[in-house]
N, C-alpha and C positions, 0 to 999 in steps of 0.2 A: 473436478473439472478436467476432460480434455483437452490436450492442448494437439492432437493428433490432426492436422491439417486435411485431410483425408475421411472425416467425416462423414458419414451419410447422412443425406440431406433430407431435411424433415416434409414430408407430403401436406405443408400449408401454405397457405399463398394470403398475405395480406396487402393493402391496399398503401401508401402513402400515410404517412403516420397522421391521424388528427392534431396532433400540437408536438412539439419538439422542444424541450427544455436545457439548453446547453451549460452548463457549469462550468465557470471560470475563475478556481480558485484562486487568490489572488495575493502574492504579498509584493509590496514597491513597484505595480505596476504603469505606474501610470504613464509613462511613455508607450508601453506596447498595447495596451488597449484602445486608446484611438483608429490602433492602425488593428488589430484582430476582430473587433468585435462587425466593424463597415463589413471589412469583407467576409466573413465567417457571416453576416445577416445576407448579403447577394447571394450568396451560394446557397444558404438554407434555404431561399425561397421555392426553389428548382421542386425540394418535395413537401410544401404545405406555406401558409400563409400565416397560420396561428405559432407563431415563435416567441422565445422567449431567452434572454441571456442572462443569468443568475451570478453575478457577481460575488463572491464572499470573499469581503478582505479579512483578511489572519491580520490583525493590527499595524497594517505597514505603515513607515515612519514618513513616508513621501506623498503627494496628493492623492492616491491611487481614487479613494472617496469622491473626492470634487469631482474628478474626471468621468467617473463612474454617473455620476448625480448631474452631470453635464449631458455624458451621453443617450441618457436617459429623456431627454428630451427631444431626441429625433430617432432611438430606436427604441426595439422594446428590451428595455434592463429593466433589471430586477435588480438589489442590492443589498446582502446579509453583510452587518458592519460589526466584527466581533469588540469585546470592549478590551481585549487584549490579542497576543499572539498565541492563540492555542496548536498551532504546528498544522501541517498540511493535512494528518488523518482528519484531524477536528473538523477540518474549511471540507474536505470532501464531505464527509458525514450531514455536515448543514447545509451542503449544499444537496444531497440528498435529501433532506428531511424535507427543503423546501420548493425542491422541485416539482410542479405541476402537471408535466408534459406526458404523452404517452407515450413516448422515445425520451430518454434522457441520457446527453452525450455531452462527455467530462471531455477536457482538453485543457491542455495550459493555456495561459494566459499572455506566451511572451512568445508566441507566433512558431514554437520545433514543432507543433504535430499539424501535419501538411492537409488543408480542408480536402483535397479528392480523395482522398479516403474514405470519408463519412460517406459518401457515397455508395460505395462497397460494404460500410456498416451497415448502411439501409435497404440494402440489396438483400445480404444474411438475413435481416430482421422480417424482411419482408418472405421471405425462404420459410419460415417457420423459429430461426432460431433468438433467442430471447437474451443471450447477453454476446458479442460481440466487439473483441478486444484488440488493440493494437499490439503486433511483435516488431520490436527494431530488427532491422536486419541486419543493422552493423553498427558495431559498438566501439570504432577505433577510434574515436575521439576522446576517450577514455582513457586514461593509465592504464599498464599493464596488471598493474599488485590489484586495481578495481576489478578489473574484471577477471581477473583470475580467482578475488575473493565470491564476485556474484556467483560465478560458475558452481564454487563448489558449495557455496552457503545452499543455496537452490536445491543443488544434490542433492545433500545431508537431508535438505529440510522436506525433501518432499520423501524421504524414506522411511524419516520418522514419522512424518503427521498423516494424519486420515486427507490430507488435501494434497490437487497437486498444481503447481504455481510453473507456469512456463518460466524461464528466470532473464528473457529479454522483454518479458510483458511489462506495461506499464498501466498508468492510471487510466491513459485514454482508449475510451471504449463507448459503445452503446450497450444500453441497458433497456429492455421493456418496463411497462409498469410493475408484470410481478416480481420483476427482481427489485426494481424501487423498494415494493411493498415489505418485501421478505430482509433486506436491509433496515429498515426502519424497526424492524420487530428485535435486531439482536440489540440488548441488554450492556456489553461489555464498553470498559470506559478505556482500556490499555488496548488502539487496535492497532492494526498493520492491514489496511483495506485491500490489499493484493490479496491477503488467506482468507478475509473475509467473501472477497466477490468469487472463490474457488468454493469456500465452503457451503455457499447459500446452494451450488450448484444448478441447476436449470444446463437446457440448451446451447453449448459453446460455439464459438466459431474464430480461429484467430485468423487476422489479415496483417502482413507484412508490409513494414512500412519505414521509407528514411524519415531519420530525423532532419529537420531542418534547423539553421543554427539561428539564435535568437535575436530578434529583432534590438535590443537594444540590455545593458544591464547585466549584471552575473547574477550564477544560481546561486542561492544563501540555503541550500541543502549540502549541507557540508558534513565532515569525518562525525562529527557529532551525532551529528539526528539521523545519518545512517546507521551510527553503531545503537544507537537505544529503539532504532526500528528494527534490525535484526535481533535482538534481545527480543523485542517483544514478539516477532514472530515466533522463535522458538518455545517462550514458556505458554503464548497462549494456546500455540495448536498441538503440542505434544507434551506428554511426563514422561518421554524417556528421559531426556536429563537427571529426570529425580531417578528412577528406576536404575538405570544405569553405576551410582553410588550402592546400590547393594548389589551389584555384582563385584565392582571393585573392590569391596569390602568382604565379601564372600573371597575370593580371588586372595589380597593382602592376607586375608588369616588362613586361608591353607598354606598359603609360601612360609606365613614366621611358623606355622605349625614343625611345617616338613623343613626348615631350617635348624629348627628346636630340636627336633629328632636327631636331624646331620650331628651337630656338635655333641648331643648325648651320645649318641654309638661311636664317634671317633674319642671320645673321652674316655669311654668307659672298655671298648677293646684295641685301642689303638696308642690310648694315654696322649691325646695329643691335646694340649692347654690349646683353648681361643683367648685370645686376648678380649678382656672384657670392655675398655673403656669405647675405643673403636667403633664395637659392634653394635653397641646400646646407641652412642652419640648417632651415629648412621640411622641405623631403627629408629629414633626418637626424631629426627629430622624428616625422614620423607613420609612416617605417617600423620606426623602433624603436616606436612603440607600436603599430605590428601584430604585429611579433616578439615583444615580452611578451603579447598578447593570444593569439598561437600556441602560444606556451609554457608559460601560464598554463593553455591547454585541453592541450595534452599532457601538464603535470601531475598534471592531474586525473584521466586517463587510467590516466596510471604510478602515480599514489597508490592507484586502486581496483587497480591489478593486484598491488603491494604486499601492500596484505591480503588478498587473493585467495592469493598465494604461502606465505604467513606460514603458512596454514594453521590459523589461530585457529579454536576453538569459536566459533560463534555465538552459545553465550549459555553460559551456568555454571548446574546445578542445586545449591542447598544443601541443599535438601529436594524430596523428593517423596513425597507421602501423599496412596495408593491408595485412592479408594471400595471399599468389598465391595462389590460387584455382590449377592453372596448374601445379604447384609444387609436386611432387613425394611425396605422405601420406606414414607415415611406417607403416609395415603391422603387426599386432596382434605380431609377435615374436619380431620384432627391437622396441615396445613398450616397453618390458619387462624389 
């Protein structure tokens, strides 16, 4: 995927989407959806009538369900209720599987991605282009060490992998149906949905965009689930990590080779004794901490292929309650 803003622009011209499927992944929402999903439905009327808001609560511990199962009675929700907390890739993922819509547009659920944008999503989409992704434009609400870390994880990671991930993109985007489709076809249970919507590739198009700060509640995306996301993005879309250990191994035994040598020739024409304990103790300490460091990455390796084998569901539904589509939408004023 490009993320070159400058793109040329694809010679199709489509119509206002038939149905629009929005995804609203969800965990301890329930204060901010009362107030996203009203107005996030006024505004989607503007391009079609057939809508739909696909809730997926990741098992939050506060009403976020009732509220959902509330709102649901004067718009059109949809509601996937997982029977635990499977993490955000999960709630995207089923929130993909079970999206219906011929446009389908992810957004949080706690009111920072700004609806006049979608707009401009639907403008691209209507352009010809098939997936359509939001770029922050400024990241200074952020710690310094964060975004110095995105910066360069980003880098690294788009040199090593066959994809390439803008690194201020996030989840909120439009998608057409083929890329729904061609999502739904990967296999893999360890994702990171950022390399995955790069790697399906299709037609890009990014738009710039402020965040807005959230309507109520803090984010529970923390040092945690960042750090086991950037893990996963490294071992799923690249094996240079692994590859990488046999250069440094190639590399360590020329060095002890052409050291071996040093102290042979200065022993044997120079008579100069190396002190033996020293040199061994030193040698025996940093190759074994390159061997744990080798091991440590081929773990990581064999732990995702692991769950990969195991064959585990990616997430557990408890519930799932269907909008009737055929069901009477209220109109811009019974919204208010």
């Amino acid at each position: 995927m490009s993320y070159n803003s400058n793109s040329t622009p694809i010679a199709t011209t489509r119509a206002n989407p038939a149905s629009i499927t929005c995804i609203l992944p969800s965990y301890n929402e329930a204060e901010n959806l009362p107030v996203v999903i009203p107005k996030a439905y006024e505004y989607l009327l503007q391009f079609g009538s057939e809508i739909e808001f696909l809730v997926v609560d990741d098992g939050s511990r506060d009403n976020t369900v009732e509220v959902a199962q509330q709102l649901a009675e004067q718009y059109p929700v949809s509601l996937v209720k997982f029977s635990r907390n499977f993490g955000k890739e999960a709630a995207l993922s089923a929130g993909i599987d079970h999206a219906n819509g011929e446009v389908v547009i992810i957004m949080d659920a706690d009111g920072q991605h700004p609806l006049n944008v979608i707009s401009e999503f639907i403008e691209h989409w209507r352009n010809g282009y098939d997936m359509v992704y939001g770029v922050r434009d400024c990241r200074q609400n952020e710690s310094a060490a964060k975004r110095y870390f995105t910066k360069w994880y980003y880098r690294i990671l788009n040199k090593i992998a066959d994809i390439d991930i803008h690194p201020d993109a996030g989840d909120f985007r439009l998608m057409s149906r083929n890329v729904v489709l061609a999502l739904r076809d990967l296999p893999e249970r360890s994702r990171m949905m950022k390399g995955l919507y790069a790697w399906v590739g299709f037609k890009s198009q990014p738009v710039y965009f402020h965040v807005d700060e959230r309507l109520s509640g803090m984010t529970t995306f923390g040092l945690k689930q960042l750090s086991s996301l950037a893990l996963t993005g490294l071992t799923a879309f690249s094996s240079v990590p692994l590859r990488v250990w046999m250069v440094v191994g190639a590399v360590t035994s020329g060095i002890s080779f052409l050291y071996g040598l040093g102290i042979i020739f200065k022993t044997l024409f120079f008579g100069v004794d190396t002190p033996g304990w020293p040199t061994i103790a030193a040698s025996i300490f940093f190759l074994g901490g390159i061997q744990l460091l080798s091991i440590g990455v081929l773990g990581e390796y064999l732990a995702r292929v692991f769950s990969e084998v195991k064959k585990r569901p990616l997430y557990i539904v408890e519930q799932h309650q269907k909008h009737d589509a055929k069901a009477q939408q209220p109109t811009p004023a019974e919204s208010e």
